[in-house]
Every structure is written in structure tokens, then in C-alpha cells.
C-alpha positions as CSV (number, residue, x, y, z in Angstrom):
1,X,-47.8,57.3,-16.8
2,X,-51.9,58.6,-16.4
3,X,-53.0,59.6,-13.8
4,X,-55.9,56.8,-12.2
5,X,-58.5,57.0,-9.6
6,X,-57.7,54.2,-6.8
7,X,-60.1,53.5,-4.0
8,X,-58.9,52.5,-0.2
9,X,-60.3,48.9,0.1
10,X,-60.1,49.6,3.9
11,X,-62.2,52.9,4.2
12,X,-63.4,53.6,0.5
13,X,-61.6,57.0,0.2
14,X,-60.5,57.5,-3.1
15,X,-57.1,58.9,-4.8
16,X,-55.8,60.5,-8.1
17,X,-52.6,58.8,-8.5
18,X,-50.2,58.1,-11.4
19,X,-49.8,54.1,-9.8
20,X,-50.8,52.5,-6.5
21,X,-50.8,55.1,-3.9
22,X,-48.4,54.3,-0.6
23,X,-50.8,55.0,1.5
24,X,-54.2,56.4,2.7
25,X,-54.5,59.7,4.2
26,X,-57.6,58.9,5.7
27,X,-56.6,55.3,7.2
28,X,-53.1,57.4,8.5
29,X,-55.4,59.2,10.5
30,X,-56.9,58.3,14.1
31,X,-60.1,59.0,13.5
32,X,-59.6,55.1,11.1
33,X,-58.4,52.3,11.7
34,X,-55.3,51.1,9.8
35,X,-55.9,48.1,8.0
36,X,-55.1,44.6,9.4
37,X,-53.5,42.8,7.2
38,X,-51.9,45.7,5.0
39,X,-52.7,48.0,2.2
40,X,-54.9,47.6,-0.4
41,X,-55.5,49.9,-3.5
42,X,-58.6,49.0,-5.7
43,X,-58.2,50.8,-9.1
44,X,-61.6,52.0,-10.9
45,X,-61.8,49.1,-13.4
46,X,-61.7,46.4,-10.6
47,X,-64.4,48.5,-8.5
48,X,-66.4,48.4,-11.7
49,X,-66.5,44.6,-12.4
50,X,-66.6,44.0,-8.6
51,X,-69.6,46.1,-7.5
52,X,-73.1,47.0,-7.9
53,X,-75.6,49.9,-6.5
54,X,-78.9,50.9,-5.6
55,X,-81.4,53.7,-4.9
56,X,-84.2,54.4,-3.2
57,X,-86.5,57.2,-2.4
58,X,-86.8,57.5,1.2
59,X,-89.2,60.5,1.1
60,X,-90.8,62.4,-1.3
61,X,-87.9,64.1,-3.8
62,X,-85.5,62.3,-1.3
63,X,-83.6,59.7,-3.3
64,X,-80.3,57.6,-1.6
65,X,-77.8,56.1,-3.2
66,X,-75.4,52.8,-1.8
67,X,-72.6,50.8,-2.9
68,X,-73.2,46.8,-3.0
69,X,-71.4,45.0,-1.9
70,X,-70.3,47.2,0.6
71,X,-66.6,49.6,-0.1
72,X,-65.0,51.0,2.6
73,X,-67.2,52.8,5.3
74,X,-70.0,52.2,3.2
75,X,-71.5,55.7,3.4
76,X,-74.8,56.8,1.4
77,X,-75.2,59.4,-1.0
78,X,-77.9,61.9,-1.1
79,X,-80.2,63.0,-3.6
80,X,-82.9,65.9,-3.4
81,X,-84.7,66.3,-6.3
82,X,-85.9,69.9,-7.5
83,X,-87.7,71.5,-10.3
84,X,-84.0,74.1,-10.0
85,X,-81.5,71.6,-10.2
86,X,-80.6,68.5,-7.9
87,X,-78.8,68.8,-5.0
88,X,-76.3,66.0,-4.5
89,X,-74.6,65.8,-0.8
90,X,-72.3,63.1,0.4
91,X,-71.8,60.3,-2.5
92,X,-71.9,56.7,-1.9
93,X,-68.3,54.6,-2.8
94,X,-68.8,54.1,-6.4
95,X,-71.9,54.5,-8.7
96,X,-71.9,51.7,-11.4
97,X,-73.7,52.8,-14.8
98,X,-77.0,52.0,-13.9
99,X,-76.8,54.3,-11.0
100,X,-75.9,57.1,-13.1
101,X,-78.5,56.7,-15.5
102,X,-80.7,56.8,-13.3
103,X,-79.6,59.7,-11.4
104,X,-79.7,61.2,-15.1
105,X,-83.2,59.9,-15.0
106,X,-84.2,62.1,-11.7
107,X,-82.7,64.9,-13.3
108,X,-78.6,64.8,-12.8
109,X,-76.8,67.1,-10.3
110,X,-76.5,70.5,-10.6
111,X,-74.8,71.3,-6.9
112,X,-72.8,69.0,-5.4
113,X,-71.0,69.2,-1.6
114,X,-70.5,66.8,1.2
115,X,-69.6,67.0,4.7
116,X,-66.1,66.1,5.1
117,X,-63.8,63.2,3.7
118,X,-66.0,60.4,5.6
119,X,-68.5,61.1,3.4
120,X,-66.8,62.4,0.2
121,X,-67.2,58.9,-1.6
122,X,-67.1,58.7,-5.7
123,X,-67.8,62.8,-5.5
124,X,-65.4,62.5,-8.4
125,X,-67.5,60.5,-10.4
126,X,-70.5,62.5,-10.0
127,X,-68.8,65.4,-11.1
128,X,-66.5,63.7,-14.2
129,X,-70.5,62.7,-14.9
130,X,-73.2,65.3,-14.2
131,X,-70.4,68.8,-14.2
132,X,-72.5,70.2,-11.4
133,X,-71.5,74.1,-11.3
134,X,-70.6,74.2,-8.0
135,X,-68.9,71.7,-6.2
136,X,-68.7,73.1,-2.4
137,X,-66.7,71.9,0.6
138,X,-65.3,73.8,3.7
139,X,-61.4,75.7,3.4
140,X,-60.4,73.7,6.4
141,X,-61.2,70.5,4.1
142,X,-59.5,71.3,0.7
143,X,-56.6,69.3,1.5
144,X,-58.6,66.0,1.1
145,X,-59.8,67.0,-2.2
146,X,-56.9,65.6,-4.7
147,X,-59.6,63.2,-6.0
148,X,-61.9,66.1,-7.5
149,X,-62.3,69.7,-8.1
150,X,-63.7,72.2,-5.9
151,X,-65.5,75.2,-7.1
152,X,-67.0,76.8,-3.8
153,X,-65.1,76.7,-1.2
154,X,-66.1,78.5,1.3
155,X,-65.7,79.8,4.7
156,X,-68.5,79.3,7.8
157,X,-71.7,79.6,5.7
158,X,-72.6,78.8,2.3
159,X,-76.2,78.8,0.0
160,X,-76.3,76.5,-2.0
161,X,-80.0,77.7,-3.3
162,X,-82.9,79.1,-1.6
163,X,-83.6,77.4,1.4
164,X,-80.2,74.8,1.4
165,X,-77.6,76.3,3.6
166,X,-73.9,74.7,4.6
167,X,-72.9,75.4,8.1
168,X,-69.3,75.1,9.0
169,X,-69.4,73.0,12.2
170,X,-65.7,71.3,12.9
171,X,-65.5,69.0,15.8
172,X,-65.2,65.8,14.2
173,X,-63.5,67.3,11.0
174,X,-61.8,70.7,10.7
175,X,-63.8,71.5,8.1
176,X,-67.0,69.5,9.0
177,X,-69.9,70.9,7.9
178,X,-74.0,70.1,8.1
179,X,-76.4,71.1,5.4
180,X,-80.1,72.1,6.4
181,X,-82.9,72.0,4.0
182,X,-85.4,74.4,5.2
183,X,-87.9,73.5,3.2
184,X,-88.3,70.0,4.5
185,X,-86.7,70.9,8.1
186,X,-83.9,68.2,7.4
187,X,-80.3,68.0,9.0
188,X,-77.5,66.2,6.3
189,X,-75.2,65.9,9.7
190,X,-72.2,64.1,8.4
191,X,-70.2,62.6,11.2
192,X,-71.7,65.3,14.3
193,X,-74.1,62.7,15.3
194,X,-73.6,58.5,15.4
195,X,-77.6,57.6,15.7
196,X,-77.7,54.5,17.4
197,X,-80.7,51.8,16.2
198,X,-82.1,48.9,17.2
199,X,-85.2,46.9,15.9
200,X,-86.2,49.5,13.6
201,X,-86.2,52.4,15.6
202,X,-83.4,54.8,16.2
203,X,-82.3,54.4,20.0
204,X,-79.3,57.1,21.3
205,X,-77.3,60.0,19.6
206,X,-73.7,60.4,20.6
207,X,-71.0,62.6,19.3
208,X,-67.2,61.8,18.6
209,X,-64.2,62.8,17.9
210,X,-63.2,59.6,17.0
211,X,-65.5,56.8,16.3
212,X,-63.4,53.8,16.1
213,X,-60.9,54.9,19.1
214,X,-63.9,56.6,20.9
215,X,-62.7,59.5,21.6
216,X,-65.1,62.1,22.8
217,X,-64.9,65.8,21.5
218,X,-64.4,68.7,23.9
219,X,-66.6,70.8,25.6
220,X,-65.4,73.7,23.0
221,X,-66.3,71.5,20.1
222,X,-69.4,70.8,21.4
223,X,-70.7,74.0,22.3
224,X,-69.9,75.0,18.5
225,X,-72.2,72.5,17.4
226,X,-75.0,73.7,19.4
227,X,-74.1,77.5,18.7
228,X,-74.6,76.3,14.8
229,X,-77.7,73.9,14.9
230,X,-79.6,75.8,17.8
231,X,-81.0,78.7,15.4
232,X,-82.1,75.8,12.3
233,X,-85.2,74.4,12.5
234,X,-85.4,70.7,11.4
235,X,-87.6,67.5,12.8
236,X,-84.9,64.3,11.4
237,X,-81.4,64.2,10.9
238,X,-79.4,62.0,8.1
239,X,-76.0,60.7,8.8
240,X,-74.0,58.6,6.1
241,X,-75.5,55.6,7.5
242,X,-78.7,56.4,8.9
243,X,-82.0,58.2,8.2
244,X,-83.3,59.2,11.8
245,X,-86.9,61.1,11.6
246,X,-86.7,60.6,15.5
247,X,-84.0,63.3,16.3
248,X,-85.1,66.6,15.8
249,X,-84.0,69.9,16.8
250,X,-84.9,69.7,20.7
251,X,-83.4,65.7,20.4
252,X,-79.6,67.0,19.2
253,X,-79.7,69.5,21.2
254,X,-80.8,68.2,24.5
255,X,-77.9,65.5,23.3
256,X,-75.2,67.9,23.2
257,X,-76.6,69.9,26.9
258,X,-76.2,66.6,28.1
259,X,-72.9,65.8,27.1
260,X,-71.8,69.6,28.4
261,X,-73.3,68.9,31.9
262,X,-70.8,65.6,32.1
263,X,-66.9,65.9,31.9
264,X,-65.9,65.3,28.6
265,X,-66.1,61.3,27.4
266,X,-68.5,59.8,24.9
267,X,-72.1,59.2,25.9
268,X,-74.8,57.4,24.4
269,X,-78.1,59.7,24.8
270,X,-81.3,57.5,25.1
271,X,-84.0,59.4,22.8
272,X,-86.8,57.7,25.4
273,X,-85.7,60.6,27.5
274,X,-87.3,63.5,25.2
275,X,-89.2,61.1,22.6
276,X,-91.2,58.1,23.9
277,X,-91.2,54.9,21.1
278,X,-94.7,55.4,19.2
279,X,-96.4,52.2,18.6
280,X,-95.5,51.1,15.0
281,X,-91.9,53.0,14.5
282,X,-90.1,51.5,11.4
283,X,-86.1,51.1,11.3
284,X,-85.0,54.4,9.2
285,X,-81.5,52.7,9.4
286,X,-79.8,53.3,5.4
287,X,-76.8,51.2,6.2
288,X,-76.6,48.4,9.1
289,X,-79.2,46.1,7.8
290,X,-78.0,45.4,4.2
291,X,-79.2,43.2,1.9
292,X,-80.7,45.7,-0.8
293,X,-81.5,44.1,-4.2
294,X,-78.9,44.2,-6.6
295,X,-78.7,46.9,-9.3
296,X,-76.1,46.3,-11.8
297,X,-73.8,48.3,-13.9
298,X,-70.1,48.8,-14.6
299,X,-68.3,52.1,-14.5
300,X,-68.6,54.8,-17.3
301,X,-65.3,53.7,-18.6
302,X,-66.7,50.9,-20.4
303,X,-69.2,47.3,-20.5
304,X,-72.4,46.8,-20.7
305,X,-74.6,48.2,-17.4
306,X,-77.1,46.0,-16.2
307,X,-80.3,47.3,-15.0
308,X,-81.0,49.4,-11.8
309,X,-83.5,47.2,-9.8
310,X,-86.1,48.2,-7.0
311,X,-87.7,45.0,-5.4
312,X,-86.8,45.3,-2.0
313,X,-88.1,48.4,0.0
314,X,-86.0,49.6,2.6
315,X,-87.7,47.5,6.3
316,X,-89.9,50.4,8.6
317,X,-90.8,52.9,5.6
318,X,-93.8,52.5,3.2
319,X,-92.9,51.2,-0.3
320,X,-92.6,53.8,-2.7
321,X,-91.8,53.0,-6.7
322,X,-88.5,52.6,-7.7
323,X,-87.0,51.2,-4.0
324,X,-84.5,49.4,-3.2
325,X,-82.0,50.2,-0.3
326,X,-78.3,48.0,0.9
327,X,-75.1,48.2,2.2
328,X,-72.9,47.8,5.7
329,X,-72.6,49.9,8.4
330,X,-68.7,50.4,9.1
């Protein structure tokens, strides 16, 4: 029997199986929620007749990626452009053909990595695609990574290129990790920060163990993330699900001091505190609002892909060409 990529209808995460797996490693988990009314294994075919995509550059050379309609925890993957080779980190649930063409368009992926299995998505597809030469994710991760091969793994830090450096954080994950881009002072944090946002501005940072079950992360956890993140130098963050230019450097970490002054529970930390709203503030939110336009196209197995669209910019940023931006917060 051959082997078949299947896809968790309840979280997204995807399998290499030879039939329908029995189960989900990350549902099993506590950081998920099981699924209510049983499981459910999408194979790739069904994903590819069922689903659409989008992209949309958010900044300059800063290109995102969703799944329509939304797959599992509906996470967004990232895409910098560069003259030396793209950079692709996270992935979003499935890229239909359109998608990849035009990634292929931007310039493919030459270095591919993600933050832990939240955010690992279709990482498989954009490396049965693209063949990026290295494909990098944390030790203490490599036990979620049936669905794809890893080239780099790697231990605390890792280059990627000049100026685009993997820290090994943990906390959420064992093998979390965050990737700064120098060049553009950006934080790719994975899971270490939920941003909270609310008409079109983002509102609190928190940190969890545990999203669903809210359960907080220790005092030892924390203090590694601030040990990592206090020497980079970066003015917005980007989660899975949101794109937060508010939270800075001195935001996170006056987050995370605040969280260590308190015995350990979960804590939303209002950004009015160290950043006052400026008149005008857009919503930077990637995931909760939904309703990107449609951009068609069926899996690289087979069919006829329709084509990628970009008629509805993404609410609180200025348009840019070739916009469009959807999905679902989890």
C-alpha cells in the first residue's frame, strides 16, 4: 500500500501514512483540543478539490500565504523575498497550485524552517515543490517531522543566511524556536506570544503553555525567553495568526517582566501601558478577520489550477499589488 499525506481536519497537522492514520499526535496532546465529534483524516486529493489560497505582501519583500477556507488552526506561512534565495518560515495548511506558482513567481524557496508543529503546515509540500537545501527545525522537535525531511537540525542557534538567525526558545514547544531578521528588525515568534486585537489595532501580548487549556508557562520558561529575545533588536513581531508592528523589543519584554513579577498564571499585557494607540492604527491581524478573496488551484498532483487573485487588501495596511489576505483564527 503507498504511503499518502493525510491532513488532521481538527488542527491541520499533516501525516505520512500508508491509510488513515488512528490518530493525531498533535490533537493527543494538551496543548489541542481533541476533536468533538471524532476523528477526521483529510487525504491530499480531498484538500485539493476542497480548498483554495491566497497571498499578500504585507511589507516590502514580505509576502504571506493562507489557506481558504480555513484547515485546522489556520496558521500563515511566511515569505521573505531576497535577491539570495527566499526564505520560507512556518507554511500555511495547504498551498493549492496557484499558490505555488506564484511563490515560483517571487522566486521559490531556497531555506525553509518553522517554529514548531503549530506552525509546520504543508512544509512538506513546499519542499516536495521548491527542494529548498536546507530544511531546519530544532532536535527537540524532530519527532513531529514524519511528514517531511529535515536537513538542518540544529541545536540552540542556527543561520540561516546573513542576518536570519533561529533561536532555540522552548516554553511552549520543546523545541520552539523564533527567527529574527536583522535586517528588517522582525521577530517570526511562533507560539511565545498570543497578540491580542481588537478593531484593527493589536491590544495585549500573553504567553502560554497551553492556549486552549490556558495554562500559563513557568517562571523558568519565561525567563528563557527573555534570556533569548533581550540581546535581538526588532520593532514587530509575527505570530501564525497575526502581524503585530506594535510589539517591539521593549513591548515583549516588558510583557514577560511583567508576568515574572506575578506568580505564575496567564496574563493579558495591555500594550497602552508602554505604547499609547496613535491616531489612525490599522488591524495588522493575518488571521481572525477572514474573508480574503479567493485564489484558486488544486494540488500539484493533478487538475486544472485556477488563478491566484488579489482584490481584497488586507483592512489597516495600504494596498500594495498583488494583495489579497483570508482565513480563521483557531
Amino acid at each position: 500500500m503507498p504511503l499518502g499525506q493525510y491532513a488532521c481536519a481538527n488542527c491541520g497537522f499533516w501525516q505520512l501514512h500508508f491509510a488513515t492514520p488512528p490518530d493525531c499526535p498533535v490533537c493527543t496532546d494538551v496543548r489541542n483540543d481533541l476533536p468533538a465529534d471524532g476523528w477526521r483524516f483529510l487525504p491530499r486529493a480531498e484538500v485539493a478539490a476542497t480548498h483554495e489560497g491566497s497571498a499578500r505582501e504585507v511589507a516590502p519583500g514580505l509576502w504571506a500565504f493562507t489557506t481558504t477556507p480555513a484547515l485546522g488552526l489556520a496558521g500563515t506561512g511566511w515569505l521573505i523575498v531576497r535577491e539570495e534565495g527566499n526564505i520560507a518560515f512556518e507554511a500555511a495548511p495547504f498551498y493549492s497550485n496557484a499558490m505555488l506558482r506564484e511563490m515560483e513567481r517571487l522566486g521559490g524557496v531556497s531555506l525553509l524552517a518553522a517554529s514548531h508543529a503549530h506552525g509546520y503546515g504543508a512544509l512538506w509540500q513546499l519542499q516536495e515543490t521548491f527542494g529548498p537545501e536546507v530544511v531546519a527545525i530544532q532536535l527537540d522537535d524532530l519527532f513531529m517531522t514524519k511528514a517531511f525531511a529535515v536537513t538542518a537540525p540544529y541545536d540552540e542557534t542556527l543561520e540561516l543566511a546573513p542576518g536570519y538567525t533561529l533561536h532555540h526558545v522552548g516554553g511552549h514547544y520543546p523545541g520552539q524556536a523564533v527567527l529574527h531578521d536583522a535586517e528588517h528588525k522582525r521577530l517570526f515568534c511562533g507560539d511565545m506570544f498570543k497578540i491580542d486585537q481588537e478593531d484593527g489595532r493589536s491590544t495585549a501580548v500573553s504567553s502560554h503553555w497551553a492556549f486552549h487549556k490556558n495554562i500559563p508557562l513557568t517562571h523558568g520558561q519565561l525567563r528563557r525567553y527573555r534570556e533569548v529575545i533581550a540581546p535581538l533588536d526588532f520593532d514587530a513581531v509575527l505570530t501564525p495568526f497575526e502581524y503585530a508592528p506594535e510589539v517591539g523589543r521593549e513591548v515583549a519584554l516588558a510583557s514577560l517582566d511583567d508576568a515574572l513579577s506575578r506568580p505564575p498564571g496567564v496574563r493579558r499585557f495591555a500594550l497602552a501601558t508602554v505604547n499609547p494607540p496613535r491616531h489612525g492604527e490599522g488591524n495588522h491581524d493575518v488571521q481572525r478577520h477572514g474573508g480574503g478573496g479567493p485564489a484558486l488551484g488544486e494540488d500539484g498532483a493533478g487538475g486544472e489550477a485556477g488563478p491566484l487573485h488579489h482584490d481584497a487588501p488586507h483592512r489597516g495596511l495600504p494596498p500594495r499589488a498583488g494583495e489579497d489576505f483570508g482565513g480563521a483564527r483557531p
